[in-house]
C-alpha positions in Angstrom: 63.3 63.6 62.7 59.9 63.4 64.5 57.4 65.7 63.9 56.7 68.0 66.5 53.0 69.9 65.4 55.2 73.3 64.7 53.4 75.4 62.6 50.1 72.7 62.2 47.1 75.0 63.7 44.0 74.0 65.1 41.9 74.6 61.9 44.5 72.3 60.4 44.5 69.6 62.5 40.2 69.7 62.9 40.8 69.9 58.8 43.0 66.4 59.0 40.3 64.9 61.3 37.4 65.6 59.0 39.5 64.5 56.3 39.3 61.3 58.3 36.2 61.3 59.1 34.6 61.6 55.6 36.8 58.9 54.5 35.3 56.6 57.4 31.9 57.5 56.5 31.9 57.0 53.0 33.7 53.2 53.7 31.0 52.9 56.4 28.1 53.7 53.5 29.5 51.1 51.1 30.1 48.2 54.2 26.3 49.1 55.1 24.6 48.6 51.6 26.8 46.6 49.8 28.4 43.5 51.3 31.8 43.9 49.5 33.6 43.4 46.5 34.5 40.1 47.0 30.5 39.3 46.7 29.8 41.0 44.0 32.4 39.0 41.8 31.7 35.9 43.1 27.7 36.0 43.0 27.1 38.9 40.4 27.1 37.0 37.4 23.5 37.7 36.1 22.1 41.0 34.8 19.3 41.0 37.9 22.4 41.1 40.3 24.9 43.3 38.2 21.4 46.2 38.0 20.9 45.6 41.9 24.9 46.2 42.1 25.3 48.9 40.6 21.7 51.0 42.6 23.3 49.7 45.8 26.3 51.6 44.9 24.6 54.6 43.6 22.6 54.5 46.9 26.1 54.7 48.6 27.5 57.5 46.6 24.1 59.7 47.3 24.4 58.9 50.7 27.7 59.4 51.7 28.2 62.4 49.5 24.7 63.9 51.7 26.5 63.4 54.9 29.7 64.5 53.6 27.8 67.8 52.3 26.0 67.8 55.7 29.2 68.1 57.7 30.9 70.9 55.5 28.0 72.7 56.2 28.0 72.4 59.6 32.1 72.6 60.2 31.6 76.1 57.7 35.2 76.4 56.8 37.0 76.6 53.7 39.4 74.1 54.5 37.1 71.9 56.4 34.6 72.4 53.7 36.7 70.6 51.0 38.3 68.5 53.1 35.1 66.7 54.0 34.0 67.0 50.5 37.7 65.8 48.9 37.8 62.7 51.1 34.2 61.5 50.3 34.4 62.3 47.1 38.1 60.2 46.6 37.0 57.1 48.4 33.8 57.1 46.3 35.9 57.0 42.7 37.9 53.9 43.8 35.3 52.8 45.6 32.7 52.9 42.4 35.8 51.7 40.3 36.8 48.8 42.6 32.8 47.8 42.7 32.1 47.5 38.9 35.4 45.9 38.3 34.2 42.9 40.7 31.1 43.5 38.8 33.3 43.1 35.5 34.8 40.0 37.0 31.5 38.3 37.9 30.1 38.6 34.7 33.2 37.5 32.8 33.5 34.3 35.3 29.9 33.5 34.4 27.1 31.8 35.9 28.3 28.0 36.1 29.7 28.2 40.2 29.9 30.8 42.6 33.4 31.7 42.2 36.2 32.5 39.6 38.5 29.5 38.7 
């Protein structure tokens, strides 16, 4: 049966779009100040790297939760409000996760070559 928008209002469908939006942003953050997960298990090894890891991803988390914040305060809705705030704050707990398991990964792999066996 195809969906046909019945009943989906306008503050709904701005609501889904923000949704999106924060989601995008908070990737963006992470892509921007961290490389990716891939590097940080392959090269993260050391304590220098796995301390430099883990400020980059604060850095993301304080950035993309202050833009998230910034546009719930400008959209002003309920609904928009914690659906900017939801989606941010989501990608950013498996983001965090996914990050310091790589970190996890580098460490356990060691120091002898640049990748995991």
């Amino acid at each position: 049966m195809p969906f046909d928008g019945a009943g989906v209002s306008g503050n709904d469908a701005l609501a889904a779009v923000l949704f999106l939006g924060a989601i995008n942003e908070t990737m963006q953050a992470y892509g921007t100040l961290n490389s990716s997960p891939w590097t940080a298990e392959s090269f993260g090894a050391d304590d220098r790297r796995a301390a430099a890891l883990k400020e980059y991803v604060a850095h993301a988390v304080v950035f993309s939760m202050g833009t998230a914040a910034l546009a719930a305060w400008i959209a002003h809705g309920r609904k928009a409000t914690w659906s900017i705030l939801a989606g941010a704050a989501l990608v950013n707990i498996y983001l965090v996760w996914l990050y310091m398991r790589a970190s996890r990964r580098g460490r356990d792999a060691g120091d002898s070559s640049w990748s995991n066996g």
